[in-house]
Structure formats: C-alpha cells, structure tokens
C-alpha positions as CSV (number, residue, x, y, z in Angstrom):
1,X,-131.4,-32.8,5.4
2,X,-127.9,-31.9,4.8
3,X,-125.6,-29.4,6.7
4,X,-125.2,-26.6,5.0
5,X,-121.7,-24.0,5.3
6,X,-123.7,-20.6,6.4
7,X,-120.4,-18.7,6.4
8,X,-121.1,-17.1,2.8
9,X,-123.9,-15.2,4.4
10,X,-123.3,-11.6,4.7
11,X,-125.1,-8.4,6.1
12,X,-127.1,-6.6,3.8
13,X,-128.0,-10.0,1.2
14,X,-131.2,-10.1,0.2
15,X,-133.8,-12.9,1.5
16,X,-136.2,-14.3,-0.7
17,X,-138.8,-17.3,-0.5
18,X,-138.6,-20.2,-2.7
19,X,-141.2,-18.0,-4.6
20,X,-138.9,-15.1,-5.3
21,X,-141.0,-13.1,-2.7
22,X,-139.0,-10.6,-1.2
23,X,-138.6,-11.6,3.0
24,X,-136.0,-9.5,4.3
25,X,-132.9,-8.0,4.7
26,X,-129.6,-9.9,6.2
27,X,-128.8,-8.2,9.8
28,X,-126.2,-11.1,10.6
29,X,-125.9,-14.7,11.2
30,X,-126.8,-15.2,15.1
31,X,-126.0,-18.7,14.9
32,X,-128.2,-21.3,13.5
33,X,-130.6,-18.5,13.1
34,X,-130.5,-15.3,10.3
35,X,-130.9,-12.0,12.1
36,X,-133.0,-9.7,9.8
37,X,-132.6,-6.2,10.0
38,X,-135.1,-3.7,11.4
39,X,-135.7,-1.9,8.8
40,X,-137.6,-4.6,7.0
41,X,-139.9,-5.3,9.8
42,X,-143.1,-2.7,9.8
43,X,-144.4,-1.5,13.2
44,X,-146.8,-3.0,14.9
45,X,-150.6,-2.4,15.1
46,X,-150.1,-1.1,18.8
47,X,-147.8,1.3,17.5
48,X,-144.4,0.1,18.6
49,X,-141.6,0.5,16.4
50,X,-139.7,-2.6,13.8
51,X,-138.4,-5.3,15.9
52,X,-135.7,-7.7,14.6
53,X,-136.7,-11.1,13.4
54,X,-135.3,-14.4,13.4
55,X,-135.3,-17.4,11.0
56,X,-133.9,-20.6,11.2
57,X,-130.7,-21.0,8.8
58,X,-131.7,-24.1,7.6
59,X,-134.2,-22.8,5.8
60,X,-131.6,-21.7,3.6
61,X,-132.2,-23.3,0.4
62,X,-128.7,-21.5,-1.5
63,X,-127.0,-18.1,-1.7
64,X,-126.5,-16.9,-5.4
65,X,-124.5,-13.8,-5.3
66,X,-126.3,-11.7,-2.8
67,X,-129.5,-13.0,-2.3
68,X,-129.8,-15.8,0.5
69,X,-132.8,-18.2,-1.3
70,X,-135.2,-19.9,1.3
71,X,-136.7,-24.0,0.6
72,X,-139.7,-22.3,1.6
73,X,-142.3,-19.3,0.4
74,X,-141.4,-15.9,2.1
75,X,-145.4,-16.5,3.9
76,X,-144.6,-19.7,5.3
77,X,-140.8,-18.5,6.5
78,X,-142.6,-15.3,7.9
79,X,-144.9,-17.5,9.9
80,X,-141.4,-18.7,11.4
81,X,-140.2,-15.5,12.8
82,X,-139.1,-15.5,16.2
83,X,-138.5,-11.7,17.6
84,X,-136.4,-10.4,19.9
85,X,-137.7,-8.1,22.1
C-alpha cells in the first residue's frame, strides 16, 4: 500500500465509502486517524449523547474536491470506528 499525503484533508469534507454511502463528517486529521465530527454520530441506545469517532487515514482511497472517498464501504469503515470517550 502506498503512503498517501493526508494534508489536503480539511474540516467539514464529506466522507463517503467506496459505495458512495454517506459515513461522516471531517472533525480534523488526529494523525494517522480522521476525527469525525459529533454531529454525525447518533446517541447511543443507553441514552448518552454523539461521541466522536475515529478512522484510520489509510482508508483513504482519494479526496475529490470536498469529499474524502474511502477503499472501503461506509459499513465496513463504520465497523472500524474507534471512539473516544
């Protein structure tokens, strides 16, 4: 896999899956990992409120204008998140 210049990632892109599915919402680069923003992450079934996620940047597949494409589908990169608490 090649190494890939994350610097063109900005706050507020748009992340989608390989399959155009809509993922998330760029918080910032934290980094080798994409920060999404809260507002993109429902609450939980206990109630709690959105939590920021994490993905791994090389997951990255491009970044076309402001939309950060993923290699993968936004279902397999959501069974990636990492949270922070």
């Amino acid at each position: 896999m090649s190494h890939h210049d994350h610097s063109n990632i900005k706050e507020h892109m748009k992340i989608v899956g390989a399959d155009g599915v809509h993922l998330g919402t760029v918080d910032h680069l934290d980094g080798e990992r994409i920060k999404m923003s809260k507002s993109d992450s429902p609450a939980t079934q206990d109630g709690q409120g959105a939590r920021h996620h994490y993905i791994p940047a090389g997951l990255v597949a491009s970044v076309e204008g402001d939309t950060v494409r993923l290699s993968a589908t936004a279902a397999n990169a959501a069974d990636l998140f990492e949270t922070s608490e």
